[in-house]
N, C-alpha and C positions, 0 to 999 in steps of 0.2 A: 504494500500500500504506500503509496508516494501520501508524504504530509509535508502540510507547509508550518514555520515554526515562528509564526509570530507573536504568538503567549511566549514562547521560550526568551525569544531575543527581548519585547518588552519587561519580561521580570531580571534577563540577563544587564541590561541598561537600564536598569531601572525605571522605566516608563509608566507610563498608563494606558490604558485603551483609549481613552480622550483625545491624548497626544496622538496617538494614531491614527485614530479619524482626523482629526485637523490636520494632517500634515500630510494624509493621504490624499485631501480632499474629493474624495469618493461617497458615494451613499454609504450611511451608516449602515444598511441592512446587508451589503452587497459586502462590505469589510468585516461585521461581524459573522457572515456566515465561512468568509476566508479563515478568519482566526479559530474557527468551530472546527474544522475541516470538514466542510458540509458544503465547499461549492466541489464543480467538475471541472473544472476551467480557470486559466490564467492568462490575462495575457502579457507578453514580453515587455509593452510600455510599462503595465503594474510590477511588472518583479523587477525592472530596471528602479521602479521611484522606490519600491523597499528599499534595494541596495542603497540607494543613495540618503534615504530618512535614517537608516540604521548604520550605514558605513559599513558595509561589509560586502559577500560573493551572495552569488545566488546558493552554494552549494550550502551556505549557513539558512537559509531563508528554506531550501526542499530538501526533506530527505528522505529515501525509500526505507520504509519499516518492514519485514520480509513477513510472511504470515498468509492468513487469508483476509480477504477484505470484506470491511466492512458497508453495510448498506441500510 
């Protein structure tokens, strides 16, 4: 299961989810279902503006959890 790690990095930087939406400037419903891992879909502008809100790679932002997936 590919997961995306933006609860991680926000508690790793200390953040808040606040911060996140304001700096995503994204719909709040469409960010918090990112941080849930509850969307299907990403696209490349959005993981480019992560890296750059968080300073970091994509490779901190996905990562594959080996298992079966869930639904």
């Amino acid at each position: 299961m590919i997961q995306i790690q933006v609860k991680e990095l926000l508690k790793k930087q200390k953040k808040t989810k606040y911060w996140f939406v304001k700096n995503m400037e994204g719909g709040y419903q469409s960010l918090t279902r990112m941080m849930e891992n509850k969307t299907t879909s990403i696209r490349f502008d959005t993981l480019e503006k992560m890296c750059d809100i968080f300073d970091c790679d994509v490779s901190d932002i996905i990562v594959r959890k080996k298992g079966k997936n869930k639904k």
